[in-house]
C-alpha positions in Angstrom: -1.2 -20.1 -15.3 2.1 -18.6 -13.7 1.4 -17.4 -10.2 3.6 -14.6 -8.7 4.0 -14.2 -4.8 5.0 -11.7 -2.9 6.8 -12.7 0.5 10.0 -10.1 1.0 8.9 -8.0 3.5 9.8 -7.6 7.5 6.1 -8.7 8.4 6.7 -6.3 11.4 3.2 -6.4 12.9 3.8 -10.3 13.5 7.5 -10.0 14.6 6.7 -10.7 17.8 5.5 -14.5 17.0 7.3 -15.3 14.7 10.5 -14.3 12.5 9.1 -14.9 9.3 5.9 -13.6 8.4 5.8 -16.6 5.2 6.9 -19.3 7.3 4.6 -18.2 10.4 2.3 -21.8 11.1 -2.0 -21.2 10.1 -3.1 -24.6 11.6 -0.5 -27.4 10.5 0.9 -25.1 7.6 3.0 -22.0 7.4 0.8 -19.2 5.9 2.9 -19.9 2.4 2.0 -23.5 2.2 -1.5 -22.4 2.7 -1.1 -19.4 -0.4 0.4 -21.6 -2.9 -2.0 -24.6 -1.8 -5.1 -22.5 -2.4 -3.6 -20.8 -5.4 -2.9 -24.1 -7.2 -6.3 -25.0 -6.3 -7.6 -22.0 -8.2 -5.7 -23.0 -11.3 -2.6 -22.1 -11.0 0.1 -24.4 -12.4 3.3 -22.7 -12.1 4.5 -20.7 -8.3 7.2 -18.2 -8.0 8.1 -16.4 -4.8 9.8 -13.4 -4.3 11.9 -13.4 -1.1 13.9 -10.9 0.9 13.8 -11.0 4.6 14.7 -14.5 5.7 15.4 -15.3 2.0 17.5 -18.4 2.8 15.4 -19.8 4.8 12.1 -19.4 2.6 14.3 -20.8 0.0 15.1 -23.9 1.7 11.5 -24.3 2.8 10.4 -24.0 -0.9 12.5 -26.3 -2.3 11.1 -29.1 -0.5 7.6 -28.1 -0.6 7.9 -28.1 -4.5 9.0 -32.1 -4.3 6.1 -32.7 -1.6 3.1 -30.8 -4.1 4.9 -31.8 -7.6 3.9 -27.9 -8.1 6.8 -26.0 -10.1 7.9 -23.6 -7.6 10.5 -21.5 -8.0 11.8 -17.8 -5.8 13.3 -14.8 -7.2 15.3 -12.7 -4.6 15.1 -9.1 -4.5 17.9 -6.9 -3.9 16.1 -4.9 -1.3 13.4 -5.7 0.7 12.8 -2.8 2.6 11.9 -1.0 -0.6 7.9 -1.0 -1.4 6.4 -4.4 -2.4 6.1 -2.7 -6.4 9.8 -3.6 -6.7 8.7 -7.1 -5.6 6.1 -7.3 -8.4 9.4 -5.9 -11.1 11.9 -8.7 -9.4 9.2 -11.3 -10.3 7.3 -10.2 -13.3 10.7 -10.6 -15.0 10.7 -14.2 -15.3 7.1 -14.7 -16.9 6.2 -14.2 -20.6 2.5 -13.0 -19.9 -0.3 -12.7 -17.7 0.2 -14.0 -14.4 -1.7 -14.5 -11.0 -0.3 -12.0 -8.2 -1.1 -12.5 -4.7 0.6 -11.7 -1.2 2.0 -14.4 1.3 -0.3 -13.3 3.9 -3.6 -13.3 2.2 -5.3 -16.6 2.6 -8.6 -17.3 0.1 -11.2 -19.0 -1.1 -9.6 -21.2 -4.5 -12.8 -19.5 -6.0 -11.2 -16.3 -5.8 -8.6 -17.2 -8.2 -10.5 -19.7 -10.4 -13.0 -16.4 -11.5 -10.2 -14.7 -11.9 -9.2 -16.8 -14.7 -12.4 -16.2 -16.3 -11.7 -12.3 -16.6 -10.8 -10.6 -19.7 -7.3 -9.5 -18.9 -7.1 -5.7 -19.6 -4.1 -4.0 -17.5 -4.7 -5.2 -14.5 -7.8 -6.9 -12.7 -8.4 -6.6 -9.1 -10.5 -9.2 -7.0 -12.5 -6.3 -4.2 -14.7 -7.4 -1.6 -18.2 -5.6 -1.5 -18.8 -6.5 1.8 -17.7 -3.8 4.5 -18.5 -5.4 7.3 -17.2 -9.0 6.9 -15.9 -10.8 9.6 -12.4 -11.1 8.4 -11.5 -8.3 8.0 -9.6 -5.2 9.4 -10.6 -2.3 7.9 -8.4 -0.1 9.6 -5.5 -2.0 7.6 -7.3 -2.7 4.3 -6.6 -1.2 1.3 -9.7 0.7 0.1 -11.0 0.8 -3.7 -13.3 3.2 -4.8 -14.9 1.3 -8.1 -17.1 2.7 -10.8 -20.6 1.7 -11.9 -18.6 -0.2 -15.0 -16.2 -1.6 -12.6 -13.2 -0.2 -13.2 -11.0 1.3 -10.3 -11.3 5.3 -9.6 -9.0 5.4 -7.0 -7.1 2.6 -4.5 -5.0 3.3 -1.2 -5.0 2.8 2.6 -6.3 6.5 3.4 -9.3 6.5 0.7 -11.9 8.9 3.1 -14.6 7.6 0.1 -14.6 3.7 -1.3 -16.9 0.8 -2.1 -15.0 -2.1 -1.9 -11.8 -3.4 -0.2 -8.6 -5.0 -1.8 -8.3 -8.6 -1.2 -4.7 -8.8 -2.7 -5.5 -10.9 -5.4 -5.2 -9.9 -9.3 -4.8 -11.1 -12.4 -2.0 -8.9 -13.9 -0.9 -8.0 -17.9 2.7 -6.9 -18.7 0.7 -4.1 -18.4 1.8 -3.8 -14.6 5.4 -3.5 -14.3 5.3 -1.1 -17.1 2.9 1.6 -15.0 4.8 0.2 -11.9 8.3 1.5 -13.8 7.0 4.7 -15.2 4.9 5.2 -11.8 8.9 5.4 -9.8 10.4 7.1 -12.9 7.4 9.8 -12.2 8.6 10.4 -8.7 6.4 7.5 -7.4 7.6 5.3 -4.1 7.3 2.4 -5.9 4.6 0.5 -4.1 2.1 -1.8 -5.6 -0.8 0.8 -5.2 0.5 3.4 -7.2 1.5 1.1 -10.0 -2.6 0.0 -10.5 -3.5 3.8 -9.8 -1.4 4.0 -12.9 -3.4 2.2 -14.9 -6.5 3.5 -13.3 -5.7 6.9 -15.0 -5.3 4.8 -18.6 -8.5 3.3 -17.6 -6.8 -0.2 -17.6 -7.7 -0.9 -14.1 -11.0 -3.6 -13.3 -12.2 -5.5 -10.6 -14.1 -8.6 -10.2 -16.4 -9.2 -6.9 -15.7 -11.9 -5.1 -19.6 -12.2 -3.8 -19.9 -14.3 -0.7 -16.1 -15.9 -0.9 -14.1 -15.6 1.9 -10.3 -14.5 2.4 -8.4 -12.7 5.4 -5.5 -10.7 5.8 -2.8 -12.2 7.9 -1.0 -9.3 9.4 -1.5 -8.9 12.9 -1.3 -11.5 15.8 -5.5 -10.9 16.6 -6.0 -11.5 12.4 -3.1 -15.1 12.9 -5.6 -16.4 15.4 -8.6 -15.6 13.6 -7.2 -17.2 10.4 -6.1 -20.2 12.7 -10.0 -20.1 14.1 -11.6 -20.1 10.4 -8.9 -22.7 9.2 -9.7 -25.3 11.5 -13.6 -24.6 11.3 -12.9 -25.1 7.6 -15.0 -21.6 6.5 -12.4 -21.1 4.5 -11.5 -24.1 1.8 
């Protein structure tokens, strides 16, 4: 299964330790070796990357981690970075025939995450959420909220939900399906971001989730979330 990544952005919130947000060290790894690791785990057999900020050196790091994990990875480049991360998801969805795994480079996860999602019946889009409000890993303040329906299907998704059951993890199995809402989301008027593109295909009904129960995952975007990562890494409560 192809898995896309999505690693152009400033990472501004950890700018001040280090100038990559991808190649920023969890442990013994840089968060990306730690993405793609756990992804492949999962089932993925195929890594692409989008880059942007950095881009050169991301590249360069790729490259060899692809001969070290004897993983095909490969990096598409988008033209701007500072645009929102849906222009990512178009700049990478453009090399894969299919459905694909799509995950950020700061999101570390259980393996478990993505091997369940590889049990889903793709429709659209499907979202892994997290059920639990109150976990330990995460930062709620930051998360992206989902308000899901009794059937499981997404209502409504974004930072500023006032109502919601269940928080984005930033992992999905995505159809074709998703560029296509993402496109006509921007030619609506849209921004462009990832968000809108799955509220998209919440409207066709074309938007599910799966629960990820008890498996773990954290959000790497702030220097207090880095050393809790680096905490639950080397107490291995993460695999």
């Amino acid at each position: 299964m192809n898995c896309l990544i999505l690693a152009a952005g400033l990472g501004s919130r950890l700018r001040g330790v280090s100038d990559s947000k991808p190649l920023t060290p969890v442990g013994d790894l840089p968060l990306i070796e730690h993405v793609i690791r756990r992804a492949a785990a999962g089932g993925a057999t195929r890594v692409v990357v989008v880059t942007g900020h950095e881009a050169e050196r991301l590249e360069a790091y790729l490259a060899g981690l692809q001969q070290r994990l004897t993983l095909p990875i490969g990096w598409e480049r988008v033209e701007d970075w500072t645009l929102p991360n849906g222009y990512s998801v178009l700049a990478g969805a453009s090399v894969f025939n299919g459905n694909y795994l799509l995950t950020m480079s700061d999101h570390l996860f259980d393996p478990e995450i993505v091997a369940g999602l590889l049990t889903q019946r793709p429709s659209g889009v499907t979202l892994a959420v997290d059920r639990n409000l109150s976990g330990p890993l995460l930062d709620v303040d930051d998360a992206t909220k989902v308000d899901v329906a009794p059937d499981g299907h997404i209502e409504r998704i974004g930072k500023a939900l006032d109502s919601y059951n269940a928080i984005d993890t930033g992992v999905f199995l995505a159809t074709p399906e998703l560029a296509a809402a993402i496109r006509d989301s921007i030619d609506a008027g849209g921004s462009g971001s990832l968000s809108e593109g799955v509220q998209w295909l919440t409207e066709a009904r074309r938007a599910q989730t799966m629960d990820i129960g008890t498996a773990l995952w954290i959000d790497v975007d702030s220097p207090e979330m880095l050393a809790l990562a680096e905490d639950v890494v080397v107490r291995g409560t993460l695999a």
